[in-house]
C-alpha positions, -999 to 999 in steps of 0.1 A, spaced: -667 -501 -688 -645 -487 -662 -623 -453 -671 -589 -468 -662 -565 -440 -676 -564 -411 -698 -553 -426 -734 -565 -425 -768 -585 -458 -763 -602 -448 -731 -614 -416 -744 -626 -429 -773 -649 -453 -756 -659 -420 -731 -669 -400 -760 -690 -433 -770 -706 -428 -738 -717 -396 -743 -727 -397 -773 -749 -427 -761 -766 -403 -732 -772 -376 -756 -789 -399 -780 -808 -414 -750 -825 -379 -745 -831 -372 -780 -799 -351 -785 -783 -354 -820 -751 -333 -831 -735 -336 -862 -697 -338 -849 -687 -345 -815 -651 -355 -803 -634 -359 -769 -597 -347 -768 -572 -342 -735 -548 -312 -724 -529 -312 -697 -553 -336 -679 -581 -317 -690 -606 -337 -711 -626 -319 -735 -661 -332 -748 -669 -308 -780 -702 -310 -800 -717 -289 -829 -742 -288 -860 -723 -260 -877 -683 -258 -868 -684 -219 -861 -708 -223 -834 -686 -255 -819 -692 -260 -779 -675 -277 -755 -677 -293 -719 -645 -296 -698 -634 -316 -668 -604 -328 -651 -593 -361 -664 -580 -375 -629 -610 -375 -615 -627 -403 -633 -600 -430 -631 -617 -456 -618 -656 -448 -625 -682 -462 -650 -680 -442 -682 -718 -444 -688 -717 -425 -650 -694 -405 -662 -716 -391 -686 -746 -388 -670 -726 -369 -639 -711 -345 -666 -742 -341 -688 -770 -344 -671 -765 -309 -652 -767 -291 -684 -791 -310 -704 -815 -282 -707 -791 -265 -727 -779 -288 -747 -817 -294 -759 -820 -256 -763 -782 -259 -783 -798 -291 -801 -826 -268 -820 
């Protein structure tokens, strides 16, 4: 599915998609949700609330690409530390 604009629906199905890739590498969190600001989308995932992390990215930049993409693009890069995180 293509990322067509940023809207509740759209980010939802984002958020699917990353949770997809992380379970694709063996990366479970407890809570994980995807909100925007400003055109700034926010990907934030946690075992324990307190120690909540997040991933940012401008929102306008994805209109128009693959979501599962998306996610690989924005995750991939830090997947060492999300494993470390995952522990």
């Amino acid at each position: 599915m293509v990322f067509a604009s940023i809207d509740p629906n759209n980010l939802e199905y984002l958020r699917s998609s990353f949770e997809s890739f992380l379970s694709e590498h063996n990366l479970y969190f407890q809570y994980v949700s995807m909100h925007e600001e400003e055109g700034i989308l926010s990907f934030t995932f946690c075992n324990d609330p307190e120690k909540a992390r997040s991933v940012e990215f401008e929102g306008k930049h994805l209109i128009g690409l693959d979501m599962d993409y998306i996610a690989a693009e924005i995750l991939l890069p830090i997947l060492p530390r999300l494993k470390a995180y995952a522990r």
